[in-house]
C-alpha positions as CSV (number, residue, x, y, z in Angstrom):
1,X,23.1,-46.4,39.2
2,X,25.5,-48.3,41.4
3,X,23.0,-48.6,44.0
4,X,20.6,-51.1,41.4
5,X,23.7,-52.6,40.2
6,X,24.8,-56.1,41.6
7,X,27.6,-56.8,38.3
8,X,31.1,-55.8,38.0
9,X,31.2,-54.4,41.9
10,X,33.2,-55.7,44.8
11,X,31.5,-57.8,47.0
12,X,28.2,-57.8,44.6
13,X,26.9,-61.3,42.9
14,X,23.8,-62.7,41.6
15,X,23.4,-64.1,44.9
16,X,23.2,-60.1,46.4
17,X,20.9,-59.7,43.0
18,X,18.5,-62.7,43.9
19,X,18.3,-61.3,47.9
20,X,17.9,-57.6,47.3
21,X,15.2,-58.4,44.9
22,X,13.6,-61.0,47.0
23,X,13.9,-59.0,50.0
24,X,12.1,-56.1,48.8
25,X,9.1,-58.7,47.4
26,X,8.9,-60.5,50.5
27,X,8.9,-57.1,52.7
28,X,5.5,-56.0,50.1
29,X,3.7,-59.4,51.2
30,X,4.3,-59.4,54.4
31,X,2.8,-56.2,54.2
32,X,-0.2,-57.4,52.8
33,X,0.8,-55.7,49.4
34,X,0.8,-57.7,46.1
35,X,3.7,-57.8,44.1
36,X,4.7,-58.1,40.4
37,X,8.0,-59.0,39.0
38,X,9.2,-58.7,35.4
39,X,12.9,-59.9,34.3
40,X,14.7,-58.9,31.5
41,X,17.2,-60.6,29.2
42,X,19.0,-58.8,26.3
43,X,20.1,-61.9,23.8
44,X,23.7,-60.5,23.1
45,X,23.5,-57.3,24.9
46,X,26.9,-56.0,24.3
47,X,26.0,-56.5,20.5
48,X,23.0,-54.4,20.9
49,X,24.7,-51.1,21.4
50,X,24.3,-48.9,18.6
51,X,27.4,-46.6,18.1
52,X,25.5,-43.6,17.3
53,X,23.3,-43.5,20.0
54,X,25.6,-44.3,22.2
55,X,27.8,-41.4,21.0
56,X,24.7,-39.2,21.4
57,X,23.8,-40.1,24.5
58,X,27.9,-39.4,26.0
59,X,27.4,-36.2,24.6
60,X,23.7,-35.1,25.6
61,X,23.6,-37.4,28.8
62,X,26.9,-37.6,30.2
63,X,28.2,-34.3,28.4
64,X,31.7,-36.0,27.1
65,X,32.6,-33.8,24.2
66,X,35.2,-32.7,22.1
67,X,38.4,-35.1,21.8
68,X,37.6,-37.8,23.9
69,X,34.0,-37.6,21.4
70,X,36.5,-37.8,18.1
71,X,38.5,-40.5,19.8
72,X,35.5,-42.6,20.1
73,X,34.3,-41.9,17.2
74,X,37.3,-41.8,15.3
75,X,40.0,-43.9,17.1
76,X,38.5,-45.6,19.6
77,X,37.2,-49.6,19.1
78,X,34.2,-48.5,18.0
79,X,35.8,-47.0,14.8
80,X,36.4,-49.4,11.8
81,X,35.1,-52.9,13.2
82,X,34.6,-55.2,10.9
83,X,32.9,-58.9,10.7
84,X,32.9,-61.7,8.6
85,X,32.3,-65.3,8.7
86,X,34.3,-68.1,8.2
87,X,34.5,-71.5,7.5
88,X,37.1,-73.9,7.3
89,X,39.2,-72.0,4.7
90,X,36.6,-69.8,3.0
91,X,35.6,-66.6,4.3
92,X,32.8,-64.2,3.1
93,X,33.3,-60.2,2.1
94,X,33.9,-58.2,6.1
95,X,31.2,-55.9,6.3
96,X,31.8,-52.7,8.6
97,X,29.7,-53.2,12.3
98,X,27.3,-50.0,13.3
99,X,26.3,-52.2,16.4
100,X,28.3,-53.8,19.6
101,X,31.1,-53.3,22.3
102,X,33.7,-54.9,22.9
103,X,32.4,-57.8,26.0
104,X,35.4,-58.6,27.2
105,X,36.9,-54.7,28.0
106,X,36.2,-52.6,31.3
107,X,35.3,-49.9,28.7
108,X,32.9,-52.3,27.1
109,X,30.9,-52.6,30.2
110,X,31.2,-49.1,31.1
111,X,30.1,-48.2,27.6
112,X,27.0,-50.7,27.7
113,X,26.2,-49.7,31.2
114,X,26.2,-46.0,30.3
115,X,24.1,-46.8,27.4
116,X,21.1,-49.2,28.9
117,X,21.3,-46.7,32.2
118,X,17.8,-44.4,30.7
119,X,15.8,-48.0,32.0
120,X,16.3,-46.9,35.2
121,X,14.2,-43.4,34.4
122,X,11.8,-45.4,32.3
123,X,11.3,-48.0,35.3
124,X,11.2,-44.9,38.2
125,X,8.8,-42.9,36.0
126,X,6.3,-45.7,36.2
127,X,7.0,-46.1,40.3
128,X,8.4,-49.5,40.1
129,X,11.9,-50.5,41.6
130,X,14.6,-52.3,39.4
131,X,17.8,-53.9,40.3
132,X,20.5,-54.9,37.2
133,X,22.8,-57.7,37.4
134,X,25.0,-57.1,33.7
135,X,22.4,-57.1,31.2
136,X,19.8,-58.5,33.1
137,X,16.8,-56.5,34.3
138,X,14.3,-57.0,37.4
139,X,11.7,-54.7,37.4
140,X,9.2,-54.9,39.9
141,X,6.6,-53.5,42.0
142,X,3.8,-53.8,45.1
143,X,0.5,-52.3,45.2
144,X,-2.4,-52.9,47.9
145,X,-4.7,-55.7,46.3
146,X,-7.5,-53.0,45.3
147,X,-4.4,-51.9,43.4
148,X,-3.8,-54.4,40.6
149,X,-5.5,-53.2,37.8
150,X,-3.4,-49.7,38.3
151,X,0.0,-52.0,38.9
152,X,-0.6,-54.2,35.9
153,X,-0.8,-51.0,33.7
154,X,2.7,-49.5,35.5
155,X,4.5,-52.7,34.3
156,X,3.1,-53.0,30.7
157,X,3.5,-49.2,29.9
158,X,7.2,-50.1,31.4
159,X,7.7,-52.4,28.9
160,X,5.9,-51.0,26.1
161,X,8.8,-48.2,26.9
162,X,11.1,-50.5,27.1
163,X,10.1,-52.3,23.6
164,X,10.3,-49.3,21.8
165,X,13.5,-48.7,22.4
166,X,16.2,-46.7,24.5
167,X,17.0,-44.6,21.7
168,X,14.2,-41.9,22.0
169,X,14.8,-41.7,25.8
């Protein structure tokens, strides 16, 4: 996954983001090819990460089990998070979250990384290439120009897949 990953790496920015992607596009045209590219931007990312898939998906994906399991579950920042709003002196009832990481942790990224990281089989089963920068996605692809129709379909089942959610993945 590193590989796709310009974010949170050594020597990795959006400007190494912005030319891996627009090498590859500009390598497909001088080729002759035609190329598509679709970019992705999760509103709150972090926030999006629902606990129990994500607790799922370290056990079935990444097979962490057992007491580092019950300390995420149980111990960890993802156990007994609580919001509420507030204003001026007033504040309303905390309700408990079922949703989010922590943003501004190394474990938060980690977490959120190994939870978006099935993209990158939805992306590959369609043959298209994607590069990630934090929570933003490029996905894109080339095809010969009696190709299109074919492409076009590639990137909207992507999507489609990617609409639907992670969860099922």
């Amino acid at each position: 996954m590193l590989d796709v990953q310009s974010a949170y790496r050594a020597n990795h920015s959006t400007e190494t983001a912005v030319l891996r992607v627009l090498s590859d596009i500009l390598g497909a045209l001088d080729r002759g090819d035609f190329a598509v590219l679709t970019l992705l931007d999760l509103s709150a990312a972090f926030d999006t990460i629902d606990h129990s898939t994500l607790l799922r998906r370290l056990k079935t994906t990444y097979g962490i089990c057992g007491i580092v399991i019950w300390w995420f579950k149980f111990k960890s920042y993802l156990h007994n998070r609580q919001q509420s709003v507030r204003c001026i002196n007033d504040s309303s009832t905390p309700s408990p979250l079922e949703f989010g990481v922590p943003q501004c942790s190394v474990l938060g990224l980690i977490l959120f990384l190994l939870c978006s990281a099935p993209i990158l089989r939805v992306v590959q089963n369609r043959n298209l290439h994607v590069h990630l920068y934090a929570d933003d996605t490029q996905v894109y692809g080339f095809c010969r120009p009696s190709e299109v129709c074919a492409l076009q379909d590639h990137v909207f089942a992507c999507m489609l897949q990617r609409r639907r959610g992670l969860d099922e993945i």
